[in-house]
C-alpha positions in Angstrom: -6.9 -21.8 3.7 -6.6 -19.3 0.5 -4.2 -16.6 1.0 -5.2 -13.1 1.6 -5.6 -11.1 -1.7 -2.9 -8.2 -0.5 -1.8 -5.6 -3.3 1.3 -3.9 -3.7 1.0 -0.7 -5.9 2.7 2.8 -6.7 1.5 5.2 -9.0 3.7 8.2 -11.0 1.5 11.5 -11.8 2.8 14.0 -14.1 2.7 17.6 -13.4 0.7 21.0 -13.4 1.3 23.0 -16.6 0.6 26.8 -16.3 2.0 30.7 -16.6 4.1 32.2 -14.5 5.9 35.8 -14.9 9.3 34.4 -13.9 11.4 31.9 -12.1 12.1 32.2 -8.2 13.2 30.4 -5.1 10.3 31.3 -2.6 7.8 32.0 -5.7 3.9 31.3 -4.8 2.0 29.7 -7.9 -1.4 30.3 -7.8 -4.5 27.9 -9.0 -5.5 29.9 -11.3 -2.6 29.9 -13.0 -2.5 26.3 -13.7 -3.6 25.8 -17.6 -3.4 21.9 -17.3 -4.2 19.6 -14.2 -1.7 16.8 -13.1 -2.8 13.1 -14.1 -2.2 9.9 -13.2 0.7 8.7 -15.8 1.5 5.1 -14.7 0.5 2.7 -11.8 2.4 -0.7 -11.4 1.4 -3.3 -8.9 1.1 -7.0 -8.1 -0.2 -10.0 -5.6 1.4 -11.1 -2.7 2.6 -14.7 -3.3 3.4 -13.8 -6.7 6.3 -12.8 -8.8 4.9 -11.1 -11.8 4.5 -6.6 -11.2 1.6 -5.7 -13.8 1.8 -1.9 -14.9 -1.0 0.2 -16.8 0.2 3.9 -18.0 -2.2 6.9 -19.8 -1.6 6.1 -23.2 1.7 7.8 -24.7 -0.2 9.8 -27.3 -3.5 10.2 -25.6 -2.0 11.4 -22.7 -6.0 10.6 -20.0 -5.8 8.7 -17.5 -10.1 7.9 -17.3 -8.8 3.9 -18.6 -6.1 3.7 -16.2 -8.5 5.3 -13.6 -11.1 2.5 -14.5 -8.8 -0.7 -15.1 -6.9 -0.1 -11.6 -10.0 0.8 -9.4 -11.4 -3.0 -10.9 -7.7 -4.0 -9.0 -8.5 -2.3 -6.0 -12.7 -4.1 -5.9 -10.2 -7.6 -5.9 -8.4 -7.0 -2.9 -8.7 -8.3 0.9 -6.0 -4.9 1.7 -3.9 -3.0 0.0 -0.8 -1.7 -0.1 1.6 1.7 -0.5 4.3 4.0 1.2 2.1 7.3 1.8 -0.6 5.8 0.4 -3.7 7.0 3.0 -2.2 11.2 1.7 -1.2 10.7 -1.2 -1.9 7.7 -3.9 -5.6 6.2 -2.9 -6.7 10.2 -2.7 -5.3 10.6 -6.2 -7.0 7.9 -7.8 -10.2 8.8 -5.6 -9.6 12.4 -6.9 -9.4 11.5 -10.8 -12.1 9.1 -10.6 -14.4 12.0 -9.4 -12.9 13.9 -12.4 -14.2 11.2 -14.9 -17.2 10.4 -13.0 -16.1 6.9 -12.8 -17.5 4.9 -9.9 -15.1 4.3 -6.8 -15.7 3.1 -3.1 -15.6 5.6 -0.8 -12.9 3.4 1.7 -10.6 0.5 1.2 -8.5 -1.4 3.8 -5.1 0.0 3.8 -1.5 -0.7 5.2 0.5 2.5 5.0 4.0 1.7 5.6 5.2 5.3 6.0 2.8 5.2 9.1 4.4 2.3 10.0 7.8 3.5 10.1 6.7 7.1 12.0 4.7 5.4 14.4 7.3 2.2 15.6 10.8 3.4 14.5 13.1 6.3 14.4 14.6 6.1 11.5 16.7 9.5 9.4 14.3 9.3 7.4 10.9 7.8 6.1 11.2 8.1 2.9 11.0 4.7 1.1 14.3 4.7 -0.6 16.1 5.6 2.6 14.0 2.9 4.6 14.7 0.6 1.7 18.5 1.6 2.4 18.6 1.3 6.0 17.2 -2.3 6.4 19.0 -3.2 2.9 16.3 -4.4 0.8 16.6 -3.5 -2.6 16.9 0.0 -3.8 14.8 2.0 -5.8 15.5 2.9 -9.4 16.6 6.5 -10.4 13.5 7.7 -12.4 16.2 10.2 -14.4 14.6 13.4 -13.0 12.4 15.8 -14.0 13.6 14.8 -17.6 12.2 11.8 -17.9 8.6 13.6 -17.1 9.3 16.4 -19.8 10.9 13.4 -22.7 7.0 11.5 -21.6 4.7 14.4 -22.1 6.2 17.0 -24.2 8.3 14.5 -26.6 5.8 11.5 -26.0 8.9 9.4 -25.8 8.2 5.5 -25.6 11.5 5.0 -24.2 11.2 7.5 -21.1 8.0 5.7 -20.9 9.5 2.4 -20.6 11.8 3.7 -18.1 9.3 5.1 -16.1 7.2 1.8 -15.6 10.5 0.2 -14.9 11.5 2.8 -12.2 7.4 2.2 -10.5 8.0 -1.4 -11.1 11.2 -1.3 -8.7 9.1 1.0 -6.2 6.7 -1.6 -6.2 9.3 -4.3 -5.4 11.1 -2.5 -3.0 7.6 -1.4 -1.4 7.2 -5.2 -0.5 10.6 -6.1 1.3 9.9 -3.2 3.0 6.6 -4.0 4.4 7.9 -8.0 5.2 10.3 -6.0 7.2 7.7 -4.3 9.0 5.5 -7.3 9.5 6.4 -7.7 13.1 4.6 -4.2 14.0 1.6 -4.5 11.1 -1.5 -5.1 13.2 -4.2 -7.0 11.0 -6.8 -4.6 9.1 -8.6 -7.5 8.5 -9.8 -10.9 10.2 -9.1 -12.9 7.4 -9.6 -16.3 9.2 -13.5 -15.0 10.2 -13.8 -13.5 6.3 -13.3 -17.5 5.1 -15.8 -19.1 8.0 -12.8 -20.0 10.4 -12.5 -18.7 14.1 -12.0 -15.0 15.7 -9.2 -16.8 18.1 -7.2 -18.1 14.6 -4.5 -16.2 13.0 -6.2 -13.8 11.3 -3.3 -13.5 8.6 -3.1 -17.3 7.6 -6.3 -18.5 9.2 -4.0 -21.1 11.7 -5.1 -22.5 14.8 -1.3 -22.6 16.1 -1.3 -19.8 18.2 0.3 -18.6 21.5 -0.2 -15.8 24.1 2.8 -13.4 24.1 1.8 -11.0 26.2 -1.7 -11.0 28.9 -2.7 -7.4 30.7 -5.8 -5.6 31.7 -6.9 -2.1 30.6 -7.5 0.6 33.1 -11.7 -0.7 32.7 -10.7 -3.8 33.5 -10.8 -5.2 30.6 -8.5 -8.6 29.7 -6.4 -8.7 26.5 -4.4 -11.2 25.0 -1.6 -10.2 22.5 -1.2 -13.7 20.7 1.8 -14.8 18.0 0.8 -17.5 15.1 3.2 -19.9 15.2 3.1 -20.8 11.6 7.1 -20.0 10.1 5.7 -18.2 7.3 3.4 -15.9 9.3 4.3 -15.3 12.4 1.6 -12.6 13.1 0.9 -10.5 16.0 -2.8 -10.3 16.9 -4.9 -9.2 20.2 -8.4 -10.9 21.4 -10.3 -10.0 24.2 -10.7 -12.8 26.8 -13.9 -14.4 25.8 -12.5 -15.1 22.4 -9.0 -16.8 24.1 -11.8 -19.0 26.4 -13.0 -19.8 23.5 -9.6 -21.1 22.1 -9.1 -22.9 25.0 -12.7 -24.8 24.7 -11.7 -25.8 21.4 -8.6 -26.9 21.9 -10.1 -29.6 24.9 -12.7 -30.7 22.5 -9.9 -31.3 19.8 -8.8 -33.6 22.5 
């Protein structure tokens, strides 16, 4: 069966421009002080499965991101989930948010895996940012993006180096974003029934479509209900599912038919 189309992305925004009477610690910034909005400066991303990280960025002397906006939401239509630290606060509502700007069309909801959530949710880590998760389970670190400099050098000196650097600092993010979610695989219930989406069965993995599947774990809610938490046995899965128990009868009926 055909892998599901998963996407790993991260986007880099630039920031507010506006007036201000002078610097301070605990200084409140009002809206309408703001003179120019923050954009969307670079996204990179790429397919599970495969090696290459794509990247689109605002344009360097432009400086809009309406073609990014539109190239990246035609990304998002082509996959089965999709996938970002922080992504359900912060980067789908950004894109959402500038597409409305443009008045470029955008669905409304996509099927997302948040691994920030994740890591709140099952562990107890110092922290959940992505670099110190990255850290912790030692996958590979994220770049330095060179500070608040390599912002300024980008949109006040339009600098095609600092924009280099920062696709190469998202393209790391993105890298690191997917050993940290194959780390997390173990506690990332399905979104999606994948094996149902290509005509297979509700009882088959729904990450890899597989029939070679096992009960872990049977219990009944306080309604009485049966559950099954099932595995896939396939070494390159390994998925954690639940179906109710008229779907694992079903399994079983199948399995005596297959003889």
């Amino acid at each position: 069966m055909k892998k599901k189309k998963r996407l790993f992305y991260d986007i880099e925004t630039s920031f507010c421009e506006g007036h201000f009477w002078r610097p301070g610690f605990n200084q409140t910034i009002l809206p309408h002080q703001i003179i120019n909005y923050a954009q969307i400066m670079t996204v990179s991303y790429k397919w599970e499965g495969e090696d290459e990280i794509h990247h689109l960025d605002w344009g360097l002397n432009k400086q809009c991101d309406k073609q990014l906006v539109k190239k990246f939401i035609k990304v998002l239509d082509k996959a089965d989930e999709i996938v970002a630290h922080n992504g359900d606060r912060f980067d789908v509502k950004w894109i959402r948010t500038r597409a409305l700007y443009h008045g470029v069309e955008m669905r409304d909801t996509y099927t997302m895996i948040d691994t920030l959530k994740l890591c709140k949710k099952y562990l107890n880590l110092p922290s959940n940012k992505l670099a110190e998760v990255a850290k912790y389970f030692g996958c590979t670190l994220k770049i330095d993006a060179g500070g608040i400099n390599t912002w300024m050098e980008i949109i006040f000196n339009k600098s095609q180096k600092a924009l280099d650097h920062m696709h190469y600092y998202c393209d790391g993010d993105v890298k690191t974003l997917e050993e940290v979610f194959q780390k997390l695989r173990p506690y990332t219930r399905n979104k999606s029934n994948y094996a149902v989406l290509k005509g297979g069965h509700k009882f088959s993995c729904p990450e890899c479509g597989s029939n070679n599947v096992v009960v872990n774990k049977t219990y009944t809610t306080a309604a009485g209900t049966i559950q099954h938490f099932m595995k896939c046995k396939e070494h390159d899965c390994r998925q954690p599912f639940k179906i109710n128990n008229k779907t694992y009868m079903d399994l079983l009926q199948h399995r005596m038919l297959k003889g």
